[in-house]
N, C-alpha and C positions, 0 to 999 in steps of 0.2 A: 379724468376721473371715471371715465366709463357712461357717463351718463349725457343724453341728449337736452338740447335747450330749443326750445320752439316757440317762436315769436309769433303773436297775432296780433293785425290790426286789425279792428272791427269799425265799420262806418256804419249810423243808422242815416236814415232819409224817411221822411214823409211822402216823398214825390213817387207817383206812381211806377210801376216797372211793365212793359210791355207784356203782354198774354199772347201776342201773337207769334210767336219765337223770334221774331226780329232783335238785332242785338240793343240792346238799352241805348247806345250813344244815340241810335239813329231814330228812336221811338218818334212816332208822331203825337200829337195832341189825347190826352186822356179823353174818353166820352164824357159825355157834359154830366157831371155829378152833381149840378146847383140844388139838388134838393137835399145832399148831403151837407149841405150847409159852409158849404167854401168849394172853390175852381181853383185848379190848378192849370195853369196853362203850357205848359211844356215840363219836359222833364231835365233834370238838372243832373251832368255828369260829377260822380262826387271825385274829389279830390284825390290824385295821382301822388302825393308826394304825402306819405303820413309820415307825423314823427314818431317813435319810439320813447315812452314815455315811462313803461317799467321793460327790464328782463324778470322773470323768473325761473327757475329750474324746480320742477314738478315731479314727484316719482311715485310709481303705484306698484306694491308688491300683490302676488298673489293671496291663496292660501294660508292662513296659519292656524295647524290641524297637530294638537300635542298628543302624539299618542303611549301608550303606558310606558314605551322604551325610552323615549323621551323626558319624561315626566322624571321619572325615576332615575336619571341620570342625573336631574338636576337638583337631587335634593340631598340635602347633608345632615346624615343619621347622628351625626355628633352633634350639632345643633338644635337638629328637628325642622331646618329652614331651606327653602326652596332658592335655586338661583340660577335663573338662565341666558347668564348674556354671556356664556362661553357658546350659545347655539346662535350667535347673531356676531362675535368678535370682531369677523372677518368682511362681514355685508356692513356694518358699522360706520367703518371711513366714507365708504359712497353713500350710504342713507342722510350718515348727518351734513353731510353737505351739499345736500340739495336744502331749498329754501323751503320745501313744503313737500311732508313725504306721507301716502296714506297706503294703510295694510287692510287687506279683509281680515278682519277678526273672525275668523271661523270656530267659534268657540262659545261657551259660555261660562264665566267667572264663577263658580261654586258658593256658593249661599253659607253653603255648611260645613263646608271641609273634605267632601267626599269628591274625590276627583276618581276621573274616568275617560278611557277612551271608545267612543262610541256607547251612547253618548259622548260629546268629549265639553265634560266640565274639567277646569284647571284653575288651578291656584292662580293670585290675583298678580302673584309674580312673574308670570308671562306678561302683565301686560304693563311692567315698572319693567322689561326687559326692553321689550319695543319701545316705550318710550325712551329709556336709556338709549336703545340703537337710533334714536332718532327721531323717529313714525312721530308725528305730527295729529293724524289721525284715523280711526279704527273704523272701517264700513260694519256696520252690525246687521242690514238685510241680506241674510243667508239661510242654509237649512241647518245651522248648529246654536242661532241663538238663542232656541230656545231650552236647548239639553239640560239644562238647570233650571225648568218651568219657567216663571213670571217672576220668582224670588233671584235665580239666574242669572235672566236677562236685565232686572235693575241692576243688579250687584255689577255688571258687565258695565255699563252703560256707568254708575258713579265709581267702578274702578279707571277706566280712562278718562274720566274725570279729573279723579285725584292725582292721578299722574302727567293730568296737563294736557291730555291726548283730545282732540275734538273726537265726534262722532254722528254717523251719519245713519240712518236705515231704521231706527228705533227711535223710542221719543218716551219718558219717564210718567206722563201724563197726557190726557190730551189739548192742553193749553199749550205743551209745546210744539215749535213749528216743528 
């Protein structure tokens, strides 16, 4: 499918780790911490044999910057309606089968209908395009999400919402994380 899969085991430990670059198997005796409130007496080599307990396949796209040539290819003067997942057809089969796929939203959803590039507001149908192609979800800390001001950047942030899309970089209020 074109795309890579990367497994990681992660081990935590409590047990100290040398500061003196010596290698960890061979560390000697932590200094005496007992006013830290517990002693550790030697250090313990973690486990050599990890299981595998999920795979995932991950994918991160760059960029996605609609600009007027764009825009206007995708829209249908007989209907009055936008549609762009003939600009995504072909990335499609490799985005949707990855298990978890995130784009930079470089953009911001238009408030009002007035779209543009550079600023680049755009219809909310870019981003029912990426979710259709797949995208999982939208990074919004960039320099375009604010090109539609603060009316914009909500409209951004509950358009991939509504199409299921997570989102990162932005936050709707400040109670959210």
């Amino acid at each position: 499918r074109g795309t890579g899969v990367a497994m990681v085991g992660i081990r935590a430990s409590c047990q100290p780790m040398p500061t003196d670059g010596s290698d960890p198997g061979t560390a000697s005796a932590p200094p005496d911490n007992s006013s830290a409130g517990s002693e550790v007496s030697e250090y313990v080599e973690p486990e050599k044999n990890l299981q595998t307990v999920a795979i995932a396949s991950i994918g991160s796209s760059g960029d996605i910057l609609i600009h007027n040539a764009v825009r206007n290819s995708g829209y249908d003067s007989a209907t009055g309606t936008f549609d762009f997942s003939y600009a995504f057809q072909h990335l499609a089969p490799y985005v949707s089968g990855l298990d978890y796929a995130v784009v930079n939203a470089e953009f911001s959803v238009s408030a009002n209908g007035t779209y543009s590039s550079l600023p680049f507001r755009v219809p909310s149908e870019v981003v029912k395009a990426l979710a259709d192609c797949g995208y999982d979800m939208g990074t919004t800390a960039n320099n375009h999400i604010a090109d539609g001001g603060t009316a914009g950047m909500k409209q951004t942030m509950n358009t991939l919402t509504e199409y299921g899309m997570d989102y990162t970089g932005t936050r709707l209020n400040a109670e959210d994380s």
